[in-house]
N, C-alpha and C positions, 0 to 999 in steps of 0.2 A: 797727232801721233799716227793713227790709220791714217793710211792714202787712203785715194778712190770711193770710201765708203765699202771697203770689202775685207775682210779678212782671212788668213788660210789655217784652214786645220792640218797638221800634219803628224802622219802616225808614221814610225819609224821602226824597222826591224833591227833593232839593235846586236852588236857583236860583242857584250858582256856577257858575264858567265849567269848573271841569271834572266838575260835573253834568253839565252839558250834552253837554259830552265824553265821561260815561260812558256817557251814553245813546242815544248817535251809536254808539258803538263796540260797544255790546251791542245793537244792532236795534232798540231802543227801549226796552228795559228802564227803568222807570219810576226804577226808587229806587236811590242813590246814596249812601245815607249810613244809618247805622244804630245808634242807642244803646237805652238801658236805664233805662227811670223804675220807681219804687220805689211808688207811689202812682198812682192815675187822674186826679188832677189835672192830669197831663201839665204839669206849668212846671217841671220837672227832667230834662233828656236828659242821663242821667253818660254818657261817652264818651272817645275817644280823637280827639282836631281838633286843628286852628286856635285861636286863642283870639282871635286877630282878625280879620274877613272878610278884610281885604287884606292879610294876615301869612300865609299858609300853611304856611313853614318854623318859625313859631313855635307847635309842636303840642305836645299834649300831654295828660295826663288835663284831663279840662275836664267844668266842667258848663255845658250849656247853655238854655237859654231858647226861648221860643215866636219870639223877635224875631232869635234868629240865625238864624231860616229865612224870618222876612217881614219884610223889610225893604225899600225903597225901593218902587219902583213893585208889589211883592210883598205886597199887603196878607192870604194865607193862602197855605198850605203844605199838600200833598194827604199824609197820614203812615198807614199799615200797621202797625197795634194788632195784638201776639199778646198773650194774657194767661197767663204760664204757672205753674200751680200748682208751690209746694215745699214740701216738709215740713220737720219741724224741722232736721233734720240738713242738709239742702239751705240751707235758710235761713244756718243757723250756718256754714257754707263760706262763701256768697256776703257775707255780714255781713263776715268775714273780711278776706275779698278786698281789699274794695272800705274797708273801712279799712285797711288795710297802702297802698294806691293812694292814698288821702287823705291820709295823714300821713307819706307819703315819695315824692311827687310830684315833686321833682327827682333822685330816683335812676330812677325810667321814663322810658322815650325811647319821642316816637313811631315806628314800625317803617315808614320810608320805604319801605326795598327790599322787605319781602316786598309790600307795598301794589302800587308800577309795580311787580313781577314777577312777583304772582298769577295774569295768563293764562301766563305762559310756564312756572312754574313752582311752580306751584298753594300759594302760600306755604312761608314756612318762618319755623323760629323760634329766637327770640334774648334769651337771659336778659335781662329787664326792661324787655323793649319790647312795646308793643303797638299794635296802625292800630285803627281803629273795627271792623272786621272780626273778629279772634281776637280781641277786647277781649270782645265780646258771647257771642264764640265760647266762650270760656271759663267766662262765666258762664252759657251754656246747660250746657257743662259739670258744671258745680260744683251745679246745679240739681238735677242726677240725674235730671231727668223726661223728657230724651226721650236715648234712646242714638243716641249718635254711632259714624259708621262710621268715620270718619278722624280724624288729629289734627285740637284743636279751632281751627288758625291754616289749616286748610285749606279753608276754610267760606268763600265769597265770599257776597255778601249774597243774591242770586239764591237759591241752592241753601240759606242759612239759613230763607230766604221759604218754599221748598220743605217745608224739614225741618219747619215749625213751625205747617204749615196746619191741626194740628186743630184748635189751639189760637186758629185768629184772632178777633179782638174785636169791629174795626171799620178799614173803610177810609173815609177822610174827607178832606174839608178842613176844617182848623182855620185860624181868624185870629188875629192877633195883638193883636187888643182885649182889652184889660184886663192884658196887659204890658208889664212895663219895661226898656227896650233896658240891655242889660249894659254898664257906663259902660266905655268905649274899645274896644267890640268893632268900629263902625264907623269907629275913626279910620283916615284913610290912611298907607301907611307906603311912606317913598321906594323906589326902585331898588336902593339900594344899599346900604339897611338890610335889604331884602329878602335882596340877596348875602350881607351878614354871617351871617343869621341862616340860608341854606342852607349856606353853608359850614360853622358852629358845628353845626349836627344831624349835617351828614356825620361831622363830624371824630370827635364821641360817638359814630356808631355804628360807625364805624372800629374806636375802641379798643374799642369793646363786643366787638367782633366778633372784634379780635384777644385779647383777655384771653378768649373762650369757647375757643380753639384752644390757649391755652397748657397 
């Protein structure tokens, strides 16, 4: 699954409305959003989202494309390339991972609450959830190439940016030429399909939460 024995971290300034948010709320902190391509073709972001721009309760492992970040009046997306070497052993964990994630996708839940409650309490974690955050976190983990000082769900994107400056690649704008929009990523989705679908996340990570206590 990895070429070359290297993988890329990429953090992304996203053009949602609580990008925007995050970057009001962090001083200006550019980038917002953060996945994992296998390749340097970069048309693979594996991650923890949305699956549809106007569904954000509807998240979950996802792969995404050049066109869920340029979209509309957004014809390129400014994205933060680390490229990080692993070796076999590194490889063989992350190969792992990320099929166990593939082929049992409705047993993971996205991790709503450590997500809103990373400033206040710097994540935390919950048997077979994961945000975009510990998603990557983990597999810088798993990577073995750069030591971690905390657990890896405690990693906000900032301080992963931080952790992984030796390794950076390239900082850019990429456009969205020569991609193909992910058929219904930009469908609308009403008020109150929206409700269902935050209610239904709460309710999984409810019982998630209460079956790790029992």
């Amino acid at each position: 699954m990895i070429r070359n024995d290297e993988i890329y971290i990429v953090l992304v300034k996203a053009h949602t409305g609580l990008g925007k948010a995050a970057r009001v709320l962090s001083g200006g902190y550019e980038y917002s959003h953060i996945a994992v391509c296998i390749d340097d073709s970069f048309e693979d972001f594996i991650t923890f989202s949305r699956r549809r721009h106007y569904a954000p309760f509807d998240a979950g492992f996802m792969h995404e494309t050049r066109d869920c970040y340029c979209f509309g009046a957004y014809d390129r997306v400014k994205l933060k390339i680390f490229k990080l070497p692993v070796d076999q052993r590194g490889k063989r964990r992350i190969c792992r991972f990320l099929a166990d994630l593939e082929q049992n996708q409705e047993h993971y839940l996205f991790q709503l609450y450590s997500m809103i409650t990373m400033p206040l309490f710097h994540g935390f974690a919950m048997k077979g959830t994961y945000n975009c955050m510990s998603f990557v976190g983990k597999v810088v983990e798993l990577s073995g190439t750069v030591r971690l000082v905390k657990p890896y769900y405690k990693y906000n994107i900032r301080e992963l940016d931080a952790l992984l400056t030796p390794y950076l690649y390239t900082e850019r704008s990429f456009s969205n030429e020569g991609t193909q929009m992910t058929p219904g990523y930009m469908d609308r989705v009403s008020l109150w399909e929206n409700a269902r679908l935050f209610l239904q996340l709460n309710i999984k990570l409810l019982r998630r939460n209460c079956e790790r206590r029992l």
